[in-house]
N, C-alpha and C positions, 0 to 999 in steps of 0.2 A: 549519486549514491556510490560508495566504496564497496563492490559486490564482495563480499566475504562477511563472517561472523565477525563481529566486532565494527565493523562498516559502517559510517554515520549519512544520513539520508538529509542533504542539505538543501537549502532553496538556497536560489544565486537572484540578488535583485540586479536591474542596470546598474545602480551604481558602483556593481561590486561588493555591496555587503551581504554579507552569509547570516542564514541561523538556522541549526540544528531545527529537523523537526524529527529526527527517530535513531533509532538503533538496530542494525541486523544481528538478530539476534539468532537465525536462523537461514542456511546458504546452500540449497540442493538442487544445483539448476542439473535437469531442466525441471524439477518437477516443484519444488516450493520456498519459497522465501519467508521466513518472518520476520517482524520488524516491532521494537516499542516505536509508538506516535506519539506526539506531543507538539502538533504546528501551533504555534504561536500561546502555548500551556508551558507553567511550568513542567521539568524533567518530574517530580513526583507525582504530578498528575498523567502519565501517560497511562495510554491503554496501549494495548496487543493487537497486531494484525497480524494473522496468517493466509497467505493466497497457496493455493494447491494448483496445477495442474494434471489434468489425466486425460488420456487420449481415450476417443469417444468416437469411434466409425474414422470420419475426414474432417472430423473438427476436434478440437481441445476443451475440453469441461472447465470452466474456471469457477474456484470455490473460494471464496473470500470470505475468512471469520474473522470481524472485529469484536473483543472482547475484553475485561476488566475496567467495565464503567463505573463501578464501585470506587475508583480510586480518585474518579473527581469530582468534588465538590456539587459541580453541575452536570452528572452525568445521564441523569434520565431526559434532561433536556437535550445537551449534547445530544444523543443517541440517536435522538429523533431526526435532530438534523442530519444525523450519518446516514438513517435509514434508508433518502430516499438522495442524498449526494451522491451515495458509492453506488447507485444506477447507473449516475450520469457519468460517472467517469467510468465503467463500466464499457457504457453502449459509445462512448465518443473513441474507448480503445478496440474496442471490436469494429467499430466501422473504420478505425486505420489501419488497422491491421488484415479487414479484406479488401481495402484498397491500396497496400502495399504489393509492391512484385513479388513473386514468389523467389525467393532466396534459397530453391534447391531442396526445402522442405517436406 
């Protein structure tokens, strides 16, 4: 990902080929990123992701709104599948991130 507005969110396969799956559309670290989605959809069917964070005692609240499912075709289906993905990637990034070293934090 090219961390600035305007910054494209790209997969890299082995073989070296690229595709676009988003757009930063939104750059305020530390506190929130937004991005259009669209992995492997076309660019007019993307939806909206915004992640927030906010400091909460000795931990970081992370709030994650995916949103403008209206705009595909398949998006009541899609959703469903996000509903219960964006856990998983979720719980796989907070468990690296408290098994990371403390980087001064």
């Amino acid at each position: 990902m090219t961390c600035r507005e305007g910054g494209q969110i790209v997969e890299t396969l082995r073989d070296g080929s690229t595709t676009v799956w988003g757009t930063v559309s939104g750059w305020e670290p530390p506190w929130r990123v937004a991005f259009s989605w669209h992995p492997g959809q076309p660019v007019e069917d993307s939806t909206q992701i915004e992640v927030s964070f906010t400091a909460a005692g000795a931990v970081t609240r992370v709030t994650l709104i995916h949103s403008g499912w209206e705009t595909r075709p398949d998006g009541s289906t899609a959703r469903q599948g996000y509903d219960s993905g964006w856990d998983v990637v979720l719980a796989v990034l907070s468990a690296a991130s408290a098994a990371a070293p403390d980087r001064g934090r």
